[in-house]
Steps between C-alpha positions, in 0.01 A plus 500: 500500500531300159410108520791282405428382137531081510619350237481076461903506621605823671296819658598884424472729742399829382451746741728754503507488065354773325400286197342136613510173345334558145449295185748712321817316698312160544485498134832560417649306790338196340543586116895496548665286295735249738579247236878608519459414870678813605773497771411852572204753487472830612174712573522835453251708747398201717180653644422227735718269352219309318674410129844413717271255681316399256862409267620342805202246498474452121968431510739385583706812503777520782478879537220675446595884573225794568549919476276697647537901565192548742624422886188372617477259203812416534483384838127339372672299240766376719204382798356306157851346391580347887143383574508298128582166445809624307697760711800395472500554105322845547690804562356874483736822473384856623611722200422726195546262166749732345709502836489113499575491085813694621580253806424160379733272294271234499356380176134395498346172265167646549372848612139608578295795572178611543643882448288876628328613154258772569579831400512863667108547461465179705652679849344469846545632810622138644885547409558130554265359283622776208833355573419148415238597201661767286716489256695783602639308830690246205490642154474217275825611345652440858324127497621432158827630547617340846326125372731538232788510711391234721356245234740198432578485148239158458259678785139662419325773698106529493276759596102575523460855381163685382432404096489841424896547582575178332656681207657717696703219713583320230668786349699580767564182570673468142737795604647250786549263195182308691255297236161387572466112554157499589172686538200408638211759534220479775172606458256461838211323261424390138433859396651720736813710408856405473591575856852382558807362327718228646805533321829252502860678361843336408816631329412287243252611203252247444166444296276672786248210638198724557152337674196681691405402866111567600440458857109438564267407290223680730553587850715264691433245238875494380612321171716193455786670387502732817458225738768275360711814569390561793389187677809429681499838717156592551284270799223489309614410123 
């Protein structure tokens, strides 16, 4: 069985998840902008539930919406939401994105997701774990297209993809009349590779604020800039 991950103000259960509490989704869940201080968020495939917990936390947000496809964490993400300091603002639904695009009236001030991005040479044999990893389970045209929808007109929509589809996104994203806000890029240490983008989208075109993000300077020896991120989630920041 998988430990609970602690964090300094709630605990994620993570059992029954195919893909566990990782940097990717801490990142992002603490790199979203909340200076609007949103009414609403929604967090497209919740996982365990981690960036709608971690919003919840960092705002004041009255409803704080989750989607999630996979039963088992769906069910995980709801456990997360009831046993948090914040339940009542947390709500999960079981459902395919496009079905809930279809569904939904709502209109969202900010939207999230850490979305599946590996490709078909990336399969397993653990069908759960494809389902929250690969792109194929939500095409990012299918992302793009449904947080258009759902984005308030003033709202912004972030995302932590792999660099190397960072053209990509932002090229569909334009077909969804979506514009780049902000980019930051990650790298693990000084000279390591470009590993991820974090990535922040409005309907309004702006002049792109673009910064890097290095996480360690040598092993577990983190940098400033990722601990001042950071150092309200993790116990030991």
């Amino acid at each position: 069985m998988s430990t609970p991950f602690r964090f300094k103000e709630f605990t994620v259960k993570q059992d029954k998840c195919a893909m566990k509490i990782g940097t990717d989704g801490v990142l992002l869940g603490a790199w979203v902008n909340l200076d609007l201080n949103p009414n609403s968020v929604l967090d497209i495939g919740a996982g365990t539930g981690v960036l709608s917990l971690m919003l919840a936390q960092r705002s004041f947000a009255e409803m704080i919406e989750a989607i999630e496809i996979d039963a088992n964490a769906y069910e995980q993400a709801v456990d997360n939401f009831e046993n948090s300091p914040w339940g009542d603002r947390l709500f999960c639904y079981h459902a395919g994105f496009l079905e809930f695009v279809d569904e939904v009236s709502e209109k969202y001030d900010v939207i999230v997701s850490n979305p599946p991005f590996f490709g078909e040479n990336y399969k397993t044999d653990n069908k759960q774990r494809d389902l929250a990893r690969f792109q194929d389970a939500l095409p990012f045209d299918h992302l793009l297209y449904g947080t258009a929808k759902l984005l308030s007109d003033t709202g912004e929509a972030s995302f932590v993809i792999p660099f190397t589809e960072e053209e990509n996104f932002i090229n569909i994203a334009a077909q969804f009349q979506l514009y780049p806000k902000k980019i930051t890029r990650v790298r693990g240490t000084f000279s390591s590779k470009i590993k991820r983008s974090l990535l922040c989208f409005s309907f309004h075109k702006n002049t792109v604020i673009t910064d890097d993000l290095i996480i360690e300077i040598t092993r577990h020896q983190y940098t400033d800039a990722y601990i001042t991120l950071t150092k309200d989630f993790y116990l030991k920041m």
